[in-house]
DSSP file (Angstrom, degrees, kcal/mol; ACC not computed):
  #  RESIDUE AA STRUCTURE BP1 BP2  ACC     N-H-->O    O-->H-N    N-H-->O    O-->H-N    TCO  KAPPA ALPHA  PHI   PSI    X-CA   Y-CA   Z-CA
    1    1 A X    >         0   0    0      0, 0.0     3,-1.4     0, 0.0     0, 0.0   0.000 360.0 360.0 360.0  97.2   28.4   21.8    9.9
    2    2 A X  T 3   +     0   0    0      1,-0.2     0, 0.0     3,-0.0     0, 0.0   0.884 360.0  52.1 -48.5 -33.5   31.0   24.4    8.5
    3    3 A X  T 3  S+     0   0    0    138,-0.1   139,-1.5   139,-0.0     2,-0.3   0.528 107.5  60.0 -96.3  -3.4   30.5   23.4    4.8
    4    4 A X  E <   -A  141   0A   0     -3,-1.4     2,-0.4   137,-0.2   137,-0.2  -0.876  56.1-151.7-122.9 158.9   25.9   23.9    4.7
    5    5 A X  E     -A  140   0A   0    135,-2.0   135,-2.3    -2,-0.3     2,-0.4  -0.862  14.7-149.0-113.1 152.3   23.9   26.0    5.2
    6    6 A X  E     +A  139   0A   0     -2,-0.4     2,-0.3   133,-0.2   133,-0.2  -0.830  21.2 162.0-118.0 155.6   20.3   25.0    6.5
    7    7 A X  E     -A  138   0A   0    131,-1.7   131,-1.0    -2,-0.4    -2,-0.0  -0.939  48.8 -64.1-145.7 176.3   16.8   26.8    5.8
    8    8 A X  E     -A  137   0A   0     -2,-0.3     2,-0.4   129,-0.2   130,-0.3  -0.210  47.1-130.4 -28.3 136.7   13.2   25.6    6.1
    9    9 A X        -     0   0    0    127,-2.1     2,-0.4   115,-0.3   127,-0.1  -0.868  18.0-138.2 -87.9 146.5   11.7   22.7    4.0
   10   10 A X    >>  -     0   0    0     -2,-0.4     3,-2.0     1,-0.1     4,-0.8  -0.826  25.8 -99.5-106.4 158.8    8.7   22.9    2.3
   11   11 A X  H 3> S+     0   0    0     -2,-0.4     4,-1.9     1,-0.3     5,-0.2   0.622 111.7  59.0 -20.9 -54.2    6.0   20.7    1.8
   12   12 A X  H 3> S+     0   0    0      1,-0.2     4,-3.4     2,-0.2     3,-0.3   0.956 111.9  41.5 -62.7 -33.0    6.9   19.2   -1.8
   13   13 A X  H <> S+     0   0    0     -3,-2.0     4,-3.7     1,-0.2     5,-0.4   0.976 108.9  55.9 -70.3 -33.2   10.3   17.9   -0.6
   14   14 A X  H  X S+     0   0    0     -4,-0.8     4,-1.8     1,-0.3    -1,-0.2   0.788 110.1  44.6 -53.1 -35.0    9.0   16.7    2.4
   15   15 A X  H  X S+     0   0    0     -4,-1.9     4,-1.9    -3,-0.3    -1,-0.3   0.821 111.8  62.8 -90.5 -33.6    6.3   14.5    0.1
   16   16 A X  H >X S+     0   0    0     -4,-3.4     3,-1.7    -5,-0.2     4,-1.4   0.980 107.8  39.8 -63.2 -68.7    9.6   13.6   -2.2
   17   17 A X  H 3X>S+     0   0    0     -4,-3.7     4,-2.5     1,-0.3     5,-0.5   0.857 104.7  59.8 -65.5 -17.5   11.1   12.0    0.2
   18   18 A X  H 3X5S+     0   0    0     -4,-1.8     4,-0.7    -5,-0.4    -1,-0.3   0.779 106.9  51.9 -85.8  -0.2    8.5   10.3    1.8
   19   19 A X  H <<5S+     0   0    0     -4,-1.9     4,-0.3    -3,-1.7    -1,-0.2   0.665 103.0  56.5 -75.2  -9.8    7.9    8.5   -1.5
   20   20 A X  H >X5S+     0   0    0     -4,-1.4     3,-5.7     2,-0.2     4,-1.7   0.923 114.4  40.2 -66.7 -59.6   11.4    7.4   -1.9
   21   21 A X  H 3X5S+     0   0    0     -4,-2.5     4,-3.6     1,-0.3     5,-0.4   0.935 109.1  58.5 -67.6 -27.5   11.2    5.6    1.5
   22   22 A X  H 3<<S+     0   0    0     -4,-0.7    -1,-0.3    -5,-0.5    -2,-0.2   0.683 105.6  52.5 -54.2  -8.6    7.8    4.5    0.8
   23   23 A X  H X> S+     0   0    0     -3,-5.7     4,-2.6    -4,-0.3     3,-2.0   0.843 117.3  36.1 -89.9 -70.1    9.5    2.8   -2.1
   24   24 A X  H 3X S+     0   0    0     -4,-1.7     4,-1.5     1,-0.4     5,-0.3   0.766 110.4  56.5 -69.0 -14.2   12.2    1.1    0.1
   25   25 A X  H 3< S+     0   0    0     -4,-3.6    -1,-0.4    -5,-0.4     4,-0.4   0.761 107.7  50.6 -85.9  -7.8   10.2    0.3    3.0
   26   26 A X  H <4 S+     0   0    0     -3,-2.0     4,-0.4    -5,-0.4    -2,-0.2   0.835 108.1  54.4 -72.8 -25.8    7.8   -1.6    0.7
   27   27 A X  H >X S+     0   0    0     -4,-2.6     4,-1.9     3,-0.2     3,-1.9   0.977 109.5  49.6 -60.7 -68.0   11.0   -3.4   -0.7
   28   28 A X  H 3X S+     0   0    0     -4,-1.5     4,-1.4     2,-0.3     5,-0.2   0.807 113.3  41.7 -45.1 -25.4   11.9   -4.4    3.1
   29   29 A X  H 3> S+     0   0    0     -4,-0.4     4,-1.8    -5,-0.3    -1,-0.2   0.855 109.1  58.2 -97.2 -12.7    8.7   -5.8    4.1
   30   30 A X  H <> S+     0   0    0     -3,-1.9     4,-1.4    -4,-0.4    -2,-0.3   0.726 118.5  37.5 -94.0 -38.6    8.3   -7.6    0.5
   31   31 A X  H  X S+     0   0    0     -4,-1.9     4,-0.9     1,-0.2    -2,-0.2   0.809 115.3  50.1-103.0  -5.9   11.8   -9.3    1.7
   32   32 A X  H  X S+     0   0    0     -4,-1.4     4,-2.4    -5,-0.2    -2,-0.2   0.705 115.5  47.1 -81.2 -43.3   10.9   -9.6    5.3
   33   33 A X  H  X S+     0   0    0     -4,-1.8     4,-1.4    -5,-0.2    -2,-0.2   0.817 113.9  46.3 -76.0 -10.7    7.5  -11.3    4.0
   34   34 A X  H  X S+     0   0    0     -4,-1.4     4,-1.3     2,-0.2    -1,-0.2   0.866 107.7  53.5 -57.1 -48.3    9.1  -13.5    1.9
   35   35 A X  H  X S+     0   0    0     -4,-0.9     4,-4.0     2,-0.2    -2,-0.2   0.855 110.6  49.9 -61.1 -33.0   11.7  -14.4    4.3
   36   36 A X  H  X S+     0   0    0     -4,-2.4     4,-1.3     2,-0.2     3,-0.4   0.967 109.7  48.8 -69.5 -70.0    8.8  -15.4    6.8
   37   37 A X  H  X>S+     0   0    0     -4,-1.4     5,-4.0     1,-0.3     4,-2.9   0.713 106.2  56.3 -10.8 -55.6    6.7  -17.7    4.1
   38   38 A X  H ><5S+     0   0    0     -4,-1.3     3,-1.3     3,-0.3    -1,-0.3   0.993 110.6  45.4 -74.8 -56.9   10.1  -19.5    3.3
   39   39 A X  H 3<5S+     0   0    0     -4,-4.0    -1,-0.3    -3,-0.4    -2,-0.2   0.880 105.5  64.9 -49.2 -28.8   10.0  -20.2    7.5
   40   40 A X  H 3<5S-     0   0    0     -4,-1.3    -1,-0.3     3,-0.2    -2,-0.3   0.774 119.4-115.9 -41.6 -47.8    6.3  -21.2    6.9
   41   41 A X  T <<5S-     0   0    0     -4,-2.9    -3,-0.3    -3,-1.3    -2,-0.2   0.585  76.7 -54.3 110.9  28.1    7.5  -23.9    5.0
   42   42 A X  S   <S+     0   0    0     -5,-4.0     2,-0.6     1,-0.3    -4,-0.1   0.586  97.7 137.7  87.1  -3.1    5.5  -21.8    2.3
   43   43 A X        -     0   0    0     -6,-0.7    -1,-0.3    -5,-0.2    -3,-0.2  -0.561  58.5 -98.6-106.1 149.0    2.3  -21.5    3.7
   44   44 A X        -     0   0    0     -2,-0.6     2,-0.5     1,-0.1    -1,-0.1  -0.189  22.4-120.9 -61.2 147.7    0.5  -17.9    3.4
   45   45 A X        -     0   0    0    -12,-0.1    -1,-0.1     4,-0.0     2,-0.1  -0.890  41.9-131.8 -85.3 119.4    0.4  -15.3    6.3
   46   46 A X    >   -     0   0    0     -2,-0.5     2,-0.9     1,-0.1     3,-0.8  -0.447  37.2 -87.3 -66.7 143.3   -3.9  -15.1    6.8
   47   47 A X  T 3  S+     0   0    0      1,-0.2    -1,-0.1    -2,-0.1     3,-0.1  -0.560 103.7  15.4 -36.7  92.7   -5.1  -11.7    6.9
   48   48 A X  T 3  S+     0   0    0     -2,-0.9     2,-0.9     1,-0.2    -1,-0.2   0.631  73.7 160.5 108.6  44.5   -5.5   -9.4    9.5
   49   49 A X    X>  -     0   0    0     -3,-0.8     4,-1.7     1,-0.2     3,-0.8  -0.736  34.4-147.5 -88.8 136.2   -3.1  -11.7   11.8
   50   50 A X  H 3> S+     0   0    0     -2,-0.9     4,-2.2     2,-0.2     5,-0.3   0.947  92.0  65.7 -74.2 -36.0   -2.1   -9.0   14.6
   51   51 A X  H 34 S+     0   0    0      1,-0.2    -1,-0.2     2,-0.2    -2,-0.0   0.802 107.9  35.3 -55.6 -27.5    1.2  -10.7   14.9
   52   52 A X  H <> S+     0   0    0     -3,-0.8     4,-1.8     2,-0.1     3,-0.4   0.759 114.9  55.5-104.6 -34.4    2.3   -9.8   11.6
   53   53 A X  H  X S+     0   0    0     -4,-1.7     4,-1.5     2,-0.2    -2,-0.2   0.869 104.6  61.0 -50.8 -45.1    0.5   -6.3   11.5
   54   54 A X  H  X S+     0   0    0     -4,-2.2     4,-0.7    -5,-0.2    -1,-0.2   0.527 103.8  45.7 -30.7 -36.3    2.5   -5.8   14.5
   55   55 A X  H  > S+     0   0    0     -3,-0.4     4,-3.4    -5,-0.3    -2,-0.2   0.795 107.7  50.7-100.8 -45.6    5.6   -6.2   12.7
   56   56 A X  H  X S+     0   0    0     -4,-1.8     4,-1.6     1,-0.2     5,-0.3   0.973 115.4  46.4 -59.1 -40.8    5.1   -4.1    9.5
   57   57 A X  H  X S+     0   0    0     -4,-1.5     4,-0.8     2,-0.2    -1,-0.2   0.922 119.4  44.5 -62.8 -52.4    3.9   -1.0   12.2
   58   58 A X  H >X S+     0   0    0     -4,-0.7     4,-2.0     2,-0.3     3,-1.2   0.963 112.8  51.4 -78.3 -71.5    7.5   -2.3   14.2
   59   59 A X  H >X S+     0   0    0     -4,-3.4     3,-2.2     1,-0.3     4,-1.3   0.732 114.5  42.8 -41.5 -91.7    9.4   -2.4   10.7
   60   60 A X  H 3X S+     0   0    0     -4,-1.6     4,-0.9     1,-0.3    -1,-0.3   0.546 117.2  44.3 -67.1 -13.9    8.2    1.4    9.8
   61   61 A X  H <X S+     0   0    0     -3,-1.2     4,-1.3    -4,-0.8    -1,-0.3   0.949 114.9  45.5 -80.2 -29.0    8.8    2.9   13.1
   62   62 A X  H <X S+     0   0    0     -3,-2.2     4,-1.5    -4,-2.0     5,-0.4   0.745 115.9  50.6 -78.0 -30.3   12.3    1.3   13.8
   63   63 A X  H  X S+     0   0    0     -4,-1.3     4,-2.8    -5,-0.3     5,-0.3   0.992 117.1  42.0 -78.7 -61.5   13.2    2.3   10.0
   64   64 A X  H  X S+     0   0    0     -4,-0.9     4,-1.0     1,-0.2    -2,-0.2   0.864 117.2  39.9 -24.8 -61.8   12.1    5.7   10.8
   65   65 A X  H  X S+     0   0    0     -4,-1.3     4,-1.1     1,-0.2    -1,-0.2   0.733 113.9  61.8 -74.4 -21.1   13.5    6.4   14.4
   66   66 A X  H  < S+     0   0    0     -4,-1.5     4,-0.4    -3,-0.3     6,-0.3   0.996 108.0  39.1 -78.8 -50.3   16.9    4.6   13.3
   67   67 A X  H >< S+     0   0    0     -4,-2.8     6,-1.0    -5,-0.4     3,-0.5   0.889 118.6  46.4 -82.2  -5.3   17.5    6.8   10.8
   68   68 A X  H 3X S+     0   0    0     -4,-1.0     4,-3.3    -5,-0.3     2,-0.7   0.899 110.8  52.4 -63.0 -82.5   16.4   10.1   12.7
   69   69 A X  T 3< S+     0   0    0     -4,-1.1     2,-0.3     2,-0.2    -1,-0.2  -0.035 109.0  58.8 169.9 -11.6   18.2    9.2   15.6
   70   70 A X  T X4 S-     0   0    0     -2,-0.7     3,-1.1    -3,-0.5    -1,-0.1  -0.885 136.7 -31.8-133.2  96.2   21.5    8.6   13.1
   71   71 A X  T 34 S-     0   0    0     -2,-0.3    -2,-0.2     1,-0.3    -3,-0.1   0.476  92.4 -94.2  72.0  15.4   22.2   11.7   11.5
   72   72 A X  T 3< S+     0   0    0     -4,-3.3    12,-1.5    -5,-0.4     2,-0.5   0.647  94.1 100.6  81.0  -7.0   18.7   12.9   11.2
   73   73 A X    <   -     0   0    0     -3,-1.1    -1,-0.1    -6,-1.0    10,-0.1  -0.898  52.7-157.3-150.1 123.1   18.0   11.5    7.5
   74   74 A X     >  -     0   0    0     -2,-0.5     4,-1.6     1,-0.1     5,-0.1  -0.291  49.3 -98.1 -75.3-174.1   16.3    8.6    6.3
   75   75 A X  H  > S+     0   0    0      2,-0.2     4,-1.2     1,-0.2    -1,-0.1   0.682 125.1  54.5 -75.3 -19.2   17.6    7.8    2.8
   76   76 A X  H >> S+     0   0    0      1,-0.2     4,-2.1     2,-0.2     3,-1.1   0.937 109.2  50.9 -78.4 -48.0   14.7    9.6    0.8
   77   77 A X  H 34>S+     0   0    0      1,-0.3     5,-2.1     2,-0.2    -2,-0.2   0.741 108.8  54.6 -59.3 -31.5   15.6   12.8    3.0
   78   78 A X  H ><5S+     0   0    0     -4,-1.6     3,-0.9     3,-0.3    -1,-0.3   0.852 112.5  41.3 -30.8 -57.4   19.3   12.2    1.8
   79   79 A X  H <<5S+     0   0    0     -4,-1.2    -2,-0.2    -3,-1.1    -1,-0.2   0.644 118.3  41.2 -86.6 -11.2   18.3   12.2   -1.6
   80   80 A X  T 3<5S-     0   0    0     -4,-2.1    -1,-0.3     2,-0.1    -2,-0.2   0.313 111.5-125.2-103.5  12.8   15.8   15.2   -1.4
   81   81 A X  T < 5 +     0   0    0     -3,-0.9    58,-0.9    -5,-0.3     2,-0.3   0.897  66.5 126.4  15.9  83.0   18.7   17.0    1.2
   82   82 A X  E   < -B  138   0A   0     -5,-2.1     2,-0.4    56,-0.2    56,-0.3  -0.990  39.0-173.7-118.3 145.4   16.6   17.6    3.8
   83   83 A X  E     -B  137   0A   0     54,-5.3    54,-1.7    -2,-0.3     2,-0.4  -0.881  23.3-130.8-161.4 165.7   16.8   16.6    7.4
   84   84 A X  E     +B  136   0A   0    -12,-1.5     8,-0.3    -2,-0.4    52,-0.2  -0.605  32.6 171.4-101.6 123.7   14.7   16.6   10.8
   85   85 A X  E     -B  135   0A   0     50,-2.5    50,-5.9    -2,-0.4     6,-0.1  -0.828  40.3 -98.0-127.7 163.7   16.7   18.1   13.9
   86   86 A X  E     -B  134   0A   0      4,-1.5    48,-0.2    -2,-0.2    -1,-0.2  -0.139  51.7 -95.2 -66.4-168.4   15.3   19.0   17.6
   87   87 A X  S    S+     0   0    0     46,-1.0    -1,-0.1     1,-0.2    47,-0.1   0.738 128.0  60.7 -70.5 -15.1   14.4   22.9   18.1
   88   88 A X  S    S-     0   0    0     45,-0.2    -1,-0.2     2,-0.1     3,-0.1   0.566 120.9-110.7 -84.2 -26.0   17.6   23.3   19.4
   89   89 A X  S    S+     0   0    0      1,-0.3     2,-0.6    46,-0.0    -2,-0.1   0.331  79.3 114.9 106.9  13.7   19.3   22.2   16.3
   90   90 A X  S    S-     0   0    0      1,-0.1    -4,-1.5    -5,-0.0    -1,-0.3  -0.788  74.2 -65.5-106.3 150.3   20.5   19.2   17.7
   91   91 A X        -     0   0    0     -2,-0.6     2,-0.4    -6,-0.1    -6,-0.1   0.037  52.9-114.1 -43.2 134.5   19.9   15.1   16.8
   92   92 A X        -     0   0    0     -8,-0.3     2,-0.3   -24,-0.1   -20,-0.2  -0.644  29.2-131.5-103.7 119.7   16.6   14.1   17.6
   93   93 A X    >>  -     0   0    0     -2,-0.4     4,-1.6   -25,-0.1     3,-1.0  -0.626  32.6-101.5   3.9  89.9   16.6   11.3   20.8
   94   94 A X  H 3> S+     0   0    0     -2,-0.3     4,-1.0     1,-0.3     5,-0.1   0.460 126.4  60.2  -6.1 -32.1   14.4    7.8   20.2
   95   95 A X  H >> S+     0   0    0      2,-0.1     3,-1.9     3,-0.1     4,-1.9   1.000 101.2  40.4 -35.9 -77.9   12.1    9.6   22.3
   96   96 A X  H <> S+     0   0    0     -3,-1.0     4,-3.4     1,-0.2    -2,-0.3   0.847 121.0  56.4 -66.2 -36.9   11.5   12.6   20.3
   97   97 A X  H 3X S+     0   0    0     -4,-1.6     4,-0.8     1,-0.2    -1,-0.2   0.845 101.9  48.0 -68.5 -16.5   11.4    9.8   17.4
   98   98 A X  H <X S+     0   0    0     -3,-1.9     4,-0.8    -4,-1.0     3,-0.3   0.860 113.9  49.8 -68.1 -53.8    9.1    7.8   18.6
   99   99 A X  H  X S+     0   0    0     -4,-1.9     4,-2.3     2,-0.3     3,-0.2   0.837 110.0  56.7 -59.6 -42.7    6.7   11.2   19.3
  100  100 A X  H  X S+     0   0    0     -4,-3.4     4,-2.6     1,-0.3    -1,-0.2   0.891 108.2  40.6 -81.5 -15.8    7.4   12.2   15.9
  101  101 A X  H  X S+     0   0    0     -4,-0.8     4,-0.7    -3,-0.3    -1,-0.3   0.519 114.6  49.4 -72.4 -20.8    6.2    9.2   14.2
  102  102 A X  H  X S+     0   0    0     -4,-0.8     4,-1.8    -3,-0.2     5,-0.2   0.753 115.5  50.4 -72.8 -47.2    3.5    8.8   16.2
  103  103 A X  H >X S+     0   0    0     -4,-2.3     4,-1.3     2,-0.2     3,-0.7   0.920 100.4  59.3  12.6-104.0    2.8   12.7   15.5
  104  104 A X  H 3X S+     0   0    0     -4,-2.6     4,-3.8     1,-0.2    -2,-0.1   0.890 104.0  50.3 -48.0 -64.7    3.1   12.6   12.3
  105  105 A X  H 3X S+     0   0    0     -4,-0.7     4,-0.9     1,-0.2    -1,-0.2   0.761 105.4  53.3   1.2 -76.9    0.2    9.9   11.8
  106  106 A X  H << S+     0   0    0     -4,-1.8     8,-0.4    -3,-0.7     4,-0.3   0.693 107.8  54.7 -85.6 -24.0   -2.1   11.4   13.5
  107  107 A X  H  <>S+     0   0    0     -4,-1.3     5,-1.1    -5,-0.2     7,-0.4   0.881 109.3  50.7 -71.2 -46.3   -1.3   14.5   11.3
  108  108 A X  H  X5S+     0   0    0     -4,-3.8     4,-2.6     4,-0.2     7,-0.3   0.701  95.3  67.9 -43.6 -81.8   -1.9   12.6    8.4
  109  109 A X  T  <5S+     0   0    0     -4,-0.9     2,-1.8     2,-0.3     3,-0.3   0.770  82.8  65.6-159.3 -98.7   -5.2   11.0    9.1
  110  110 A X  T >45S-     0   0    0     -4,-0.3     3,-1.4     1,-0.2    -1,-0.2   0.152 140.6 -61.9 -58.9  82.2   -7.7   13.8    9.0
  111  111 A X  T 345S-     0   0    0     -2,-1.8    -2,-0.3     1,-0.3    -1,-0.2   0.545  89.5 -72.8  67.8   2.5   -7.0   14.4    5.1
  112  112 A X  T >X<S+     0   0    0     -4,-2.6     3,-3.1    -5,-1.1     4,-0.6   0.441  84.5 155.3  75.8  37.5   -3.4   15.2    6.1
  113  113 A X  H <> S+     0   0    0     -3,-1.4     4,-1.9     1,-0.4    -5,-0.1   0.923  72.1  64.1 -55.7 -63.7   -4.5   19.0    7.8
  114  114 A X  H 34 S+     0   0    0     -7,-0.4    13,-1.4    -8,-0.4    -1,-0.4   0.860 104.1  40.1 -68.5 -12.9   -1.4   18.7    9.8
  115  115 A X  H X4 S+     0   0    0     -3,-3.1     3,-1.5    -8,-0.3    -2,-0.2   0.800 109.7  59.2 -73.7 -72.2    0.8   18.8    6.9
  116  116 A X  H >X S+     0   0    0     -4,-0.6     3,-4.4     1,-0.4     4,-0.6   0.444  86.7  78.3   6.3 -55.4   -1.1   21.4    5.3
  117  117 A X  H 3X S+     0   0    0     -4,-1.9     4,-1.0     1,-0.3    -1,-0.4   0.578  77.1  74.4 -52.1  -9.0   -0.4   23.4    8.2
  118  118 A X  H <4 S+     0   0    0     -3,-1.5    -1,-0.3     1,-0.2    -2,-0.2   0.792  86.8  61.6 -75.5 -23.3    3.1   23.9    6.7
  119  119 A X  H <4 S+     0   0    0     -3,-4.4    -1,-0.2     1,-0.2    -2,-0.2   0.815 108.0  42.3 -74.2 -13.9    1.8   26.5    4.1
  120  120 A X  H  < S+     0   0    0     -4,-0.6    -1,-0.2    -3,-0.2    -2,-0.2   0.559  91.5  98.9-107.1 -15.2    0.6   28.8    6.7
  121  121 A X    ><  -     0   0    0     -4,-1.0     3,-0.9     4,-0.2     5,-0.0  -0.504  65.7-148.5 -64.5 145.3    3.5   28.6    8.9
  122  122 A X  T 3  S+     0   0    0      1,-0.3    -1,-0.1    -2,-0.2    -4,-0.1   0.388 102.9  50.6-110.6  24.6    5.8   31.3    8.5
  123  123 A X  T 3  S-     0   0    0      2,-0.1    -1,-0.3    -5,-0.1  -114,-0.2   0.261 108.0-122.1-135.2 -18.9    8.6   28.6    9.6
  124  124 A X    <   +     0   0    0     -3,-0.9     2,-0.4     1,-0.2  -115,-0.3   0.872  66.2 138.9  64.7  37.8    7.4   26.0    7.0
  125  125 A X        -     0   0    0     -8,-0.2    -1,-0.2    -7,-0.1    -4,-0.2  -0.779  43.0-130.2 -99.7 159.9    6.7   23.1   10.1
  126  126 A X     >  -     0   0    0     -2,-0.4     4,-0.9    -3,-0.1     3,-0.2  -0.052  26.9 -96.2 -60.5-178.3    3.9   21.0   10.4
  127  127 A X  H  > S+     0   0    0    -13,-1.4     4,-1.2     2,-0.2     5,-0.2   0.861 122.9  49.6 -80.6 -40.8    2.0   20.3   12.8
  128  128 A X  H  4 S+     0   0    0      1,-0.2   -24,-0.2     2,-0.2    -1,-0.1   0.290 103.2  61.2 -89.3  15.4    3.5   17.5   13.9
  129  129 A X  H  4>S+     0   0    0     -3,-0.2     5,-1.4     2,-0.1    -1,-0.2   0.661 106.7  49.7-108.4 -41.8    7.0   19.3   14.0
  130  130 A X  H  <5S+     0   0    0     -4,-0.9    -2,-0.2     1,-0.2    -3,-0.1   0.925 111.3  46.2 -69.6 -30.9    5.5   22.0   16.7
  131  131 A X  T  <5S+     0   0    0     -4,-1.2    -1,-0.2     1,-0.2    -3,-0.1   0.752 122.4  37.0 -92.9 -25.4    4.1   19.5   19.0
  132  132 A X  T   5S-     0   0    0     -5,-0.2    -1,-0.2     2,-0.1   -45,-0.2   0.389 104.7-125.7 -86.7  11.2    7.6   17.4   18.8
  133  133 A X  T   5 +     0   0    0      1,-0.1   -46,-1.0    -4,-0.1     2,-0.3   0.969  66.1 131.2  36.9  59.6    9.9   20.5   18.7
  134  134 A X  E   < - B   0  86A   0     -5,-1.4     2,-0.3   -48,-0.2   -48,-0.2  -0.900  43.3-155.7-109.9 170.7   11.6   19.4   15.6
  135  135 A X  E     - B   0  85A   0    -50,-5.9   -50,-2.5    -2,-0.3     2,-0.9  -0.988  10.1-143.2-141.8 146.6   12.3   20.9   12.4
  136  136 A X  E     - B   0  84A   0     -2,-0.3  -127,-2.1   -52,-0.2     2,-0.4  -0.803  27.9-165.7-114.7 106.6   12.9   19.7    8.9
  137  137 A X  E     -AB   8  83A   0    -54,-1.7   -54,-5.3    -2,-0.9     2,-0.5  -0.864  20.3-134.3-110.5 146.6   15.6   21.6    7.0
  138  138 A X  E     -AB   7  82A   0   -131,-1.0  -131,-1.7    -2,-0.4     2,-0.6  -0.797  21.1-144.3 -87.6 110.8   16.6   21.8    3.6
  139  139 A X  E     +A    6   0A   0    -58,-0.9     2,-0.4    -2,-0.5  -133,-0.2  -0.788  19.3 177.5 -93.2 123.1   20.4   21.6    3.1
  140  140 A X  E     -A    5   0A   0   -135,-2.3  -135,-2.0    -2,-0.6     2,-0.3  -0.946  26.3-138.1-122.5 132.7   21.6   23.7    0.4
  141  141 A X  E     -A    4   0A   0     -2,-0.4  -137,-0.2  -137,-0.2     3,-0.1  -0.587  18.0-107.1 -91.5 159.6   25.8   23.3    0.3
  142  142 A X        -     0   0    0   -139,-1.5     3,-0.1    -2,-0.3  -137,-0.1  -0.321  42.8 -84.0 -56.8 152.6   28.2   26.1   -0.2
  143  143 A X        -     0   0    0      1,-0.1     2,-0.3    -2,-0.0    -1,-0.2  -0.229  50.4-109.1 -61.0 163.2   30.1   26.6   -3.2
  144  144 A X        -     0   0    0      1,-0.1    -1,-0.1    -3,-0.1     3,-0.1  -0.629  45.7 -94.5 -74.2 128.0   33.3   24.5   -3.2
  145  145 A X        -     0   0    0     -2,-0.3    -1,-0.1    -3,-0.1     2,-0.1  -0.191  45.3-104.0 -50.1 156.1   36.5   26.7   -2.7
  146  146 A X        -     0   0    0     -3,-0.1     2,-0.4     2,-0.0    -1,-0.0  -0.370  35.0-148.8 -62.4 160.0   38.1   27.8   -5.9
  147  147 A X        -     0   0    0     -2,-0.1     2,-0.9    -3,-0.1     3,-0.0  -0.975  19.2-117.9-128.5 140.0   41.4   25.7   -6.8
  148  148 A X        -     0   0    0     -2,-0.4    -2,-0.0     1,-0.1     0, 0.0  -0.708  38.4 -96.4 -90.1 121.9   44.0   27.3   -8.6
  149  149 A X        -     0   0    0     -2,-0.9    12,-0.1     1,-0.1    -1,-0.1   0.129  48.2-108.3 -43.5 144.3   44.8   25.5  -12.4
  150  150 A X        -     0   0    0      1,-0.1    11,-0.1     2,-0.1    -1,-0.1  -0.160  14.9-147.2 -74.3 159.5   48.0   22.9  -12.1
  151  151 A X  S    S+     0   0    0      1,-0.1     2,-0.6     4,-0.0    -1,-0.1   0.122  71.0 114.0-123.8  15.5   51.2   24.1  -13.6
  152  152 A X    >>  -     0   0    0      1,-0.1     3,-6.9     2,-0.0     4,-1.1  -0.744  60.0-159.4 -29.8  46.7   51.6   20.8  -14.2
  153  153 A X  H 3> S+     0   0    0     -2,-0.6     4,-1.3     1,-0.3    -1,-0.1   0.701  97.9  39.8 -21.8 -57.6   51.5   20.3  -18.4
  154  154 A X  H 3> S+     0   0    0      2,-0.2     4,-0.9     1,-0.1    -1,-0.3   0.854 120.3  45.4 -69.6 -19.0   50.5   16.1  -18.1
  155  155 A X  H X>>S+     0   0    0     -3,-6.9     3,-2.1     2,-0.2     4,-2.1   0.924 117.5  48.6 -82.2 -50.6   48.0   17.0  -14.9
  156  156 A X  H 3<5S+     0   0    0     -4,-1.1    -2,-0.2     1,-0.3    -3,-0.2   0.626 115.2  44.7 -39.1 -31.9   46.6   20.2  -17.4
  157  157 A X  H 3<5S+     0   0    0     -4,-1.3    -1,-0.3    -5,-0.3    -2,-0.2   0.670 104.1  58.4 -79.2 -31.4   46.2   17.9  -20.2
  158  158 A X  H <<5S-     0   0    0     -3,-2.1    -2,-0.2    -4,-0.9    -3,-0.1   0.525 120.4-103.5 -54.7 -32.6   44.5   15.1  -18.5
  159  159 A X  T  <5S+     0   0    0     -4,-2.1    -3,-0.2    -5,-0.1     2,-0.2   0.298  92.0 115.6 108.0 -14.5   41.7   17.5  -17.5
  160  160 A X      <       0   0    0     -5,-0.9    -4,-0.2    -6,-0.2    -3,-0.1   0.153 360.0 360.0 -94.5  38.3   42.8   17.9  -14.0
  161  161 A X              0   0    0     -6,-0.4    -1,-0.2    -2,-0.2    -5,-0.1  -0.046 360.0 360.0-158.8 360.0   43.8   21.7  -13.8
């Protein structure tokens, strides 16, 4: 990418964007449970039915891996500019997305230690970024070239030079 520059992310963006998508995958599963009721004829999904637990797990891994696996950035990681590449600095596989969601999880779970582990890294990964060989970078853009002011009197007057 001629026009960014990449560094490390750290922890807080990492936690901004995963509440944006936590926003919008709860929106998606609220219109994916709707849509199923309506097929029900109305009638409730019971609790703890595995078939439908099964699908929300499905929904948040395919929503994940898609957008890894496409340009590396779900839409909270868009908005926080960050995004998750292999070590190699190239687009992470459906493999390597699958492993990193799976990963990540299991970092999560005991009290979240494997994020934590970004404050001591001197590389700012998780744990669950060394064990996939990815990395989550923070895109900071270049300035924009200078443009030189119109000699144009109507563009100069409009505000465009």
């Amino acid at each position: 990418m001629p026009d960014e520059a990449e560094r490390p992310s750290g922890l807080a963006r990492r936690l901004g964007a995963l509440c944006y998508d936590a926003l919008l995958l709860l929106a998606l599963l609220a219109v994916l449970t709707a849509l199923l009721i309506g097929f029900r004829g109305g009638a409730a999904i019971p609790p703890r039915t595995w078939w439908f637990q099964g699908l929300i797990v499905g929904v948040c891994v395919l929503f994940y891996a898609w957008f890894w696996t496409h340009g590396g950035q779900t839409l909270g990681m868009r908005a926080w500019r960050i995004r998750v590449v292999r070590d190699d600095g190239t687009r992470l596989r459906w493999h390597d997305a699958l492993l990193r969601f799976a990963a990540a999880w299991l970092a999560a779970l005991p009290a979240g230690w494997g994020f934590w582990s970004c404050f001591f890294d001197a590389e700012k990964r998780c744990w669950h970024d060394r064990v996939t060989r990815t990395r989550v970078r923070e895109i900071t853009a270049k300035a924009a070239p200078r443009t030189r002011p119109s000699t144009n009197p109507e563009q100069r007057d409009r505000g465009y030079g």
